[in-house]
N, C-alpha and C positions, 0 to 999 in steps of 0.2 A: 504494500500500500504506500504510495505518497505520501510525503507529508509536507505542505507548504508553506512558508516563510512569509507574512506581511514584511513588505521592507514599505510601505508608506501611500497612503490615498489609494488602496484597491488593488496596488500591483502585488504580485504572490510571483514568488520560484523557489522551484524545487529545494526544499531545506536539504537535500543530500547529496545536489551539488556543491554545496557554497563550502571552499576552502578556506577563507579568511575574512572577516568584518574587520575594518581599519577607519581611522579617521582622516578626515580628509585634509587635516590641515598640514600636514610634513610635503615639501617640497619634494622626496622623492616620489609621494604619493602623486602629486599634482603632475610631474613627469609621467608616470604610469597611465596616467588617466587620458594627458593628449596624447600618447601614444598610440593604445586603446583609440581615443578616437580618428586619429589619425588613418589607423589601418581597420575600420568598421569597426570595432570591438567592442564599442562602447555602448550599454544603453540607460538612457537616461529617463528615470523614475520619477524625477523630482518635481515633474509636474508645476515648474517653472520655479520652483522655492529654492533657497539656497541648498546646495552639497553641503550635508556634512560628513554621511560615512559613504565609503567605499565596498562592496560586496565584489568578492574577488569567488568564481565560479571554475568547476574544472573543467571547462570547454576552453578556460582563456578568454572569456567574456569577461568585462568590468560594468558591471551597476552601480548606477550613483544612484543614492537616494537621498531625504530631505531629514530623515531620523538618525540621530545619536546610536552610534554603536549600540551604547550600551542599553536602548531602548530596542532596538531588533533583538539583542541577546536576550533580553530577558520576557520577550515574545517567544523567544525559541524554548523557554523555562517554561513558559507556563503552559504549553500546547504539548 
């Protein structure tokens, strides 16, 4: 069975792809992420709100969303 991941306003992915939750503020995050979008890899969740965490997936995909790490993590507690 799946189990889904709220990362913020309605968007859901697969909680047993996601390799890492990161914050979005470290400069080599911010490199990752134009990278990522650079080369399509990027999708963006945030529904026009600020980035603040990073969802790193194991396809190599990068999700920005508008939610604190550590507010996804403990979505992933309570489900």
């Amino acid at each position: 069975m799946q189990q889904f991941l709220n990362v913020g306003y309605g968007n859901l992915v697969n909680a047993r792809k996601v390799v890492s939750i990161i914050h979005f503020d470290a400069a080599p995050v911010k490199r990752m992420v134009q990278s990522a979008k650079d080369n399509g890899m990027a999708i963006d969740a945030t529904c026009g709100r600020k980035t603040k965490s990073v969802v790193v997936m194991d396809s190599g995909h990068i999700l920005l969303s508008a939610f604190l790490p550590e507010t996804i993590s403990k979505k992933v507690e309570n489900e």
